[in-house]
ZAKENU-900842 format. One record per residue (C-alpha): residue in three letters; x, y, z. Coordinates in steps of 0.05 Angstrom, whole numbers, padded with zeros to 5 digits, always signed. Layout:
% ZAKENU-900842
ALAXYZ
...
This chain:
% ZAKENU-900842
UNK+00000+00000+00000
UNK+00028+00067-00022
UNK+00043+00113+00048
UNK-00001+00165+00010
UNK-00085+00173+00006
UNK-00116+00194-00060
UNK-00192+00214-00083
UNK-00223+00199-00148
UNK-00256+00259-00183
UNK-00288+00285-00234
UNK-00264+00347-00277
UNK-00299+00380-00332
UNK-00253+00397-00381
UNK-00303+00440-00431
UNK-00358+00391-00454
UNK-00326+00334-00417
UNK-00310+00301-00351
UNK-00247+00273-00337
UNK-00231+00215-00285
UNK-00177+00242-00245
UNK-00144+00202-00187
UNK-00113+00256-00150
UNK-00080+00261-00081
UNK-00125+00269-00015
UNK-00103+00344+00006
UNK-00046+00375+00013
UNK-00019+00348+00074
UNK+00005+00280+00036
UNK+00071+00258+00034
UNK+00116+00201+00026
UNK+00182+00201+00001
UNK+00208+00134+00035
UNK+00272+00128-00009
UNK+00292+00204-00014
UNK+00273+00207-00086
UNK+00233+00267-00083
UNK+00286+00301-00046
UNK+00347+00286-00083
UNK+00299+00325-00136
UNK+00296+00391-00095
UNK+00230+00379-00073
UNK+00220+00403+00000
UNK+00168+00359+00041
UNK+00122+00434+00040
UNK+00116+00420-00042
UNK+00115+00342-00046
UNK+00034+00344-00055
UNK+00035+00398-00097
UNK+00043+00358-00168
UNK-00024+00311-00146
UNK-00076+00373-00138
UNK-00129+00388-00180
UNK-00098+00470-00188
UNK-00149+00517-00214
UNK-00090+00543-00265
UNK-00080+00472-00286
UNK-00163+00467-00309
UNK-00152+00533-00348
UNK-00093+00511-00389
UNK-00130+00445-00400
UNK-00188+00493-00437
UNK-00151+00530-00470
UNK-00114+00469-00503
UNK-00180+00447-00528
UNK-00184+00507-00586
UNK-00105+00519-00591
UNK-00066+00510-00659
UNK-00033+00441-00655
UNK-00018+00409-00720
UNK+00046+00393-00740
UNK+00080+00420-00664
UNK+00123+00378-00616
UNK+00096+00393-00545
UNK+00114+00397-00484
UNK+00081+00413-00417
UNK+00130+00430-00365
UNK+00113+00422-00291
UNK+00058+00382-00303
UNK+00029+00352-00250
UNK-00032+00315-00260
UNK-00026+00330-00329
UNK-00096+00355-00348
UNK-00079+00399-00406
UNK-00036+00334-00438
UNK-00092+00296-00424
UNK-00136+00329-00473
UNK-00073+00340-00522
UNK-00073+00270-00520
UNK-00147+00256-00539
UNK-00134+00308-00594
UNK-00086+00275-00623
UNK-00032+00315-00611
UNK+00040+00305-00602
UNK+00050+00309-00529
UNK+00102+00304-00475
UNK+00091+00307-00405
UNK+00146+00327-00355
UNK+00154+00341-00292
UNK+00205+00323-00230
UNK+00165+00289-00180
UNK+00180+00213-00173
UNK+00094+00194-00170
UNK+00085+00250-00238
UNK+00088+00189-00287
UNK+00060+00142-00256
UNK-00008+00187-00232
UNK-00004+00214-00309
UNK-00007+00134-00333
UNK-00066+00115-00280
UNK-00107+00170-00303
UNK-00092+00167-00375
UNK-00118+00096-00371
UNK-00180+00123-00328
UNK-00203+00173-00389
UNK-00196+00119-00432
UNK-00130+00149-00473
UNK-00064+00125-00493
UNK-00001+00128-00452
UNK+00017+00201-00450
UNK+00091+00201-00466
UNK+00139+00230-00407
UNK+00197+00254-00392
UNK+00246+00281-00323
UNK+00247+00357-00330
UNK+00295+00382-00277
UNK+00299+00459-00285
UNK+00359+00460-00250
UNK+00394+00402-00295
UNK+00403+00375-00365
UNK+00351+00339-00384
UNK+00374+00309-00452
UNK+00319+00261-00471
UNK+00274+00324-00478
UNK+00298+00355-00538
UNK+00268+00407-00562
UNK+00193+00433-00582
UNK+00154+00485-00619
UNK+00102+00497-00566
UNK+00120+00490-00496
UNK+00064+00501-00435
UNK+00053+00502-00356
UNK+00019+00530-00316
UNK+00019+00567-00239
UNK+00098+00556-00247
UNK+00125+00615-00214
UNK+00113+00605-00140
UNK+00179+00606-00115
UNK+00223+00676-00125
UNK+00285+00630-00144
UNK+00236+00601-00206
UNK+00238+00657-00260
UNK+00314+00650-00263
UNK+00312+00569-00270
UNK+00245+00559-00316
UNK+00278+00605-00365
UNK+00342+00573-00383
UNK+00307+00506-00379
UNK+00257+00527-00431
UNK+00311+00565-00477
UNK+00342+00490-00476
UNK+00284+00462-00506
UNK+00249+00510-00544
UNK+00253+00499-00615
UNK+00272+00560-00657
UNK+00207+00586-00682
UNK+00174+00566-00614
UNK+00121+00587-00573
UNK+00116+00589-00490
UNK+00053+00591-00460
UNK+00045+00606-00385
UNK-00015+00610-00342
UNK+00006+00650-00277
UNK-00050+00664-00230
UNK-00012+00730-00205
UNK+00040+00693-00160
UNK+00084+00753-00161
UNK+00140+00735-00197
UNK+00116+00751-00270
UNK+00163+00799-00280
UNK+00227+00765-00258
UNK+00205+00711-00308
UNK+00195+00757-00362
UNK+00259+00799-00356
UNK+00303+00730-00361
UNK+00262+00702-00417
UNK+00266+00772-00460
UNK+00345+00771-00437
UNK+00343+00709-00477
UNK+00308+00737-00537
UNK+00240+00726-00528
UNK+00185+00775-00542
UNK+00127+00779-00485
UNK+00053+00785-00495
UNK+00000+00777-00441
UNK-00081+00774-00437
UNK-00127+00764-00382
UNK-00153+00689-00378
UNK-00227+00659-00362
UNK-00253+00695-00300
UNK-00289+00635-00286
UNK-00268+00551-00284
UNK-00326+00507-00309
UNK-00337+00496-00235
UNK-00362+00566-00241
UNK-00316+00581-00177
UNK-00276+00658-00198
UNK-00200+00652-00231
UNK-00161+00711-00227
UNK-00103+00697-00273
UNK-00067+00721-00333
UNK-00030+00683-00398
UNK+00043+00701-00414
UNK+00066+00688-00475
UNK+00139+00681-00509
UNK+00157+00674-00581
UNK+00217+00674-00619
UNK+00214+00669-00693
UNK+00168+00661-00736
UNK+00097+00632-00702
UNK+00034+00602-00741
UNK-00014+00606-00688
């Protein structure tokens, strides 16, 4: 038995509902072997990746209209995985990644749950190389900058794998670090637009939050 309690819920994803297994609360955690820790994560953050984020639900909608054909994707800090998910039943060319030991694994279950292929996945470490990734045209995540140390990190992990006509697209629900993050990624050569997401998750519950946007080359949206 995992040293860990998880719910089963339901999350409506536009038209449709989405079997999630998900992590009890916040107050899990479990890292027997150290695994989680070796990756930087502090025992404050290790339930963070298996919560149903209100960021995370608005990045899944907004993946169910976006431009995908023909891009390599990647969502970065994914969690759960909801917006891969529903890449996934579009068809789309999808990779998952994240650093937390139970990402792939939670990403698998619930794949299987919603009735979908194996979502592919890959380690993304911020802080290290993470050479299987390669790169991608359209990168995502979102609520990534909750940490003041993030901006700095995110960046030159995404200039490693962004492709070089790519797009970044980041949901930030006004963590206060927006404009650390945008200063490092226009250092690298990235121009910055931003507009105001849905005031509202299907839930009907009120999202405050805003979608940052980076682009470098030439971008068919």
């Amino acid at each position: 038995m995992p040293g860990y309690q998880v719910k089963f819920e339901s999350v409506l994803i536009g038209d449709t509902r989405y079997p999630i297994r998900s992590l009890l609360d916040g107050n899990q955690y479990h890292d027997p072997d150290g695994a989680a820790a070796a990756a930087g994560i502090p025992e404050a953050a290790w339930p963070l990746f298996g919560l149903v984020w209100p960021s995370a639900r608005i990045m899944a909608d907004a993946m169910l209209s976006k431009n995908i054909l023909g891009k390599r994707i990647l969502e970065v800090g994914c969690g759960l995985g909801l917006a891969s998910l529903v890449l996934q039943q579009r068809g789309g060319d999808i990779t998952a990644s994240d650093c937390h030991p139970l990402t792939d694994s939670f990403l698998q279950h619930n794949a299987l749950r919603c009735g979908l292929p194996a979502v592919p996945y890959q380690n993304g470490n911020w802080a290290t190389a993470n050479p299987a990734l390669g790169k991608f045209d359209l990168i995502i995540g979102s609520d990534l900058l909750y940490d003041r140390e993030l901006p700095s990190q995110l960046a030159g992990f995404l200039d490693r794998h962004c492709a070089d006509n790519a797009e970044v697209i980041v949901l930030d629900p006004g963590r206060g670090n927006k404009n650390a993050f945008t200063r490092a990624m226009q250092a690298r050569g990235y121009r910055f637009s931003e507009r105001a997401a849905a005031r509202r998750q299907n839930s009907g519950e009120a999202y405050k939050g805003h979608f940052l946007t980076y682009t470098r080359g030439r971008i068919d949206s």
